[in-house]
N, C-alpha and C positions, 0 to 999 in steps of 0.2 A: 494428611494429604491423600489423595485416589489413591496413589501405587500403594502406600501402605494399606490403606484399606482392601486393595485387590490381594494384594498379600497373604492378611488376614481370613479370607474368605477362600484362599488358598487350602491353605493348611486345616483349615476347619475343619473343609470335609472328611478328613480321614478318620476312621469310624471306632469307635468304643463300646466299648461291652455295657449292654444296658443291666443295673441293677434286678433289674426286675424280671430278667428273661431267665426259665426253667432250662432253657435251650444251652448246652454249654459253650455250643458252637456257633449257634446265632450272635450276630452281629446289628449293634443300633445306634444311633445317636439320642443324645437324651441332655436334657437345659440344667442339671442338676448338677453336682457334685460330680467329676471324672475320676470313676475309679474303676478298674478289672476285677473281678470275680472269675474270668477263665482265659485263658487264651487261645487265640487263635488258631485255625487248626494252619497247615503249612501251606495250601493252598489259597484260603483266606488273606494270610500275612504276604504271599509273595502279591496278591491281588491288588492291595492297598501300598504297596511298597512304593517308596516315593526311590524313582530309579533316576541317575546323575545327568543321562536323557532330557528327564523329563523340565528335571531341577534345571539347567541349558535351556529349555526352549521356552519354560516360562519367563527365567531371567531375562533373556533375549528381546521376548515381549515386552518385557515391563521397561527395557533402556531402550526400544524404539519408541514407544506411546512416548516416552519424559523428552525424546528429541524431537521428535513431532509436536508435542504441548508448547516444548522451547520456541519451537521454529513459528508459531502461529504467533506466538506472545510476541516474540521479536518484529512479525510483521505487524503486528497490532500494532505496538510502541513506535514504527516507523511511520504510519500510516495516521494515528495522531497529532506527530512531528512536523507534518504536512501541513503546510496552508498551500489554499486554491486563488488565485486570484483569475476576473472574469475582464475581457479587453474588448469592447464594443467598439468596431473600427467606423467610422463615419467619415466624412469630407472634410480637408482642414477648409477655416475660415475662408471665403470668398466672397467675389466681387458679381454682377451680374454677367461681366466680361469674360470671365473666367469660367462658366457655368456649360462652355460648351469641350474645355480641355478637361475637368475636373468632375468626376463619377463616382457610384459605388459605395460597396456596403459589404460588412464582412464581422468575424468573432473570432476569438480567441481565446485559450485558455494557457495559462500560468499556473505550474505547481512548483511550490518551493520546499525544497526537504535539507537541509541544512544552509549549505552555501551554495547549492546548486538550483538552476533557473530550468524548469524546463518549459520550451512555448509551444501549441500547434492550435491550429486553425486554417481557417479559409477566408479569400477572399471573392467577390466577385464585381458586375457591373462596373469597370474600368471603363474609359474613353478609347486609352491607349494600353501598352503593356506593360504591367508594373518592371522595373528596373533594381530597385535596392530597397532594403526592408532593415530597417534599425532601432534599437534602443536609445532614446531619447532622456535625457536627466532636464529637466525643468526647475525653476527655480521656486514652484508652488503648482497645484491642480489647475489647467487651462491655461500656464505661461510656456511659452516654447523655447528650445534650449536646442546646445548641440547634440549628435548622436553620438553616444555613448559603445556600443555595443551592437556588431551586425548580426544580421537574422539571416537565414538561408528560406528564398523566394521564387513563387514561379514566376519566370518572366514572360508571362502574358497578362490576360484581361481578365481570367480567372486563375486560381490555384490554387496553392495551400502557401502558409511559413510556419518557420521552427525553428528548432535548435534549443542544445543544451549547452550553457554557461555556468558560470562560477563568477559568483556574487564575494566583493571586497566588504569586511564588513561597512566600508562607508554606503554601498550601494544597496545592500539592504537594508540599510536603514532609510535609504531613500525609498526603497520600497514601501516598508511600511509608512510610513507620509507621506505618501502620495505624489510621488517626484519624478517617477519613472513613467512612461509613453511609448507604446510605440506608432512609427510611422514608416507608410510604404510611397514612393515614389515610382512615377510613373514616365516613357517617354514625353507624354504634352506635359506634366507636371513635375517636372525636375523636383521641386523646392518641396515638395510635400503635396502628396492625393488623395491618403487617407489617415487616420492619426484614429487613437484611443488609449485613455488611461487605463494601468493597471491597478484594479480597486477590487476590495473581497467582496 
């Protein structure tokens, strides 16, 4: 692993008497065989001295990096765990009658990281002002159902919705098949004004 290798590259440096040196007092590193022919004079040996300091501040290092590595891994592994899904909000079904109460256009984004739902986006181009913003369960993609799940909405003609919920596992499973919707209601449009499946 790194830290052993840091480790290792640690303690290396500390320096050894090279075979070859006429010098009694010189000091060298050398790829051979470690062995002493003289030693150090007292000044040298305090030089090189691995002091309990030092020992403490490298240690120190080495168990912040490993909690730092941890910390990245763990958000990795959570971040994988994630599915996105994308919510294209458009007009429900209508009539030509209807074409003067019912407007607008808008997106949304769905992250899901265990059992939790999280939503935000925007909406815009209303008639009137949106009212109530909910999670819908369908009985298949494009069938309409009741609402399941409220969303937090601005109540006008433009805004945002969101919110964070917690998914039953029957409801993520309707998640992934396609089952879930949402829809924003508006004052000319009580019954539904804008609608979009939640799809990856």
């Amino acid at each position: 692993m790194w830290w052993l290798s840091t480790t290792t590259l640690f303690f290396s440096q500390l320096p050894l008497v090279s075979p070859e040196s006429h010098d009694p007092n010189h000091l060298n590193w050398f790829s051979g065989p470690r062995t002493m022919r003289s030693l150090p004079t007292e000044r040298e040996a305090d030089m090189w001295r691995v002091r309990p300091k030092q020992v403490v501040i490298f240690l120190g290092a080495v168990i912040l990096c490993t909690v730092i590595y941890a910390m990245i891994g763990a958000s990795s592994n959570l971040a994988q765990n994630s599915d996105t899904y994308k919510v294209r909000l458009t007009t429900v079904p209508v009539d030509p009658a209807m074409l003067v109460r019912i407007a607008g256009h808008g997106e949304l984004k769905a992250v899901v990281s265990g059992n939790k739902l999280t939503i935000t986006g925007t909406f815009a181009g209303l008639r009137s002002p949106a009212t109530e913003a909910h999670i819908h369960r369908g009985l298949a993609k494009g069938v309409r159902g009741p609402a399941i799940l409220d969303l937090e909405v601005t109540k006008a003609m433009s805004g945002s919705v969101s919110r964070l919920v917690s998914l039953s596992p029957e409801r993520v499973d309707d998640l992934k098949n396609q089952r879930l919707y949402v829809q924003i209601d508006s004052q000319g449009a009580p019954d539904g004004n804008l609608w979009g499946w939640l799809l990856r």
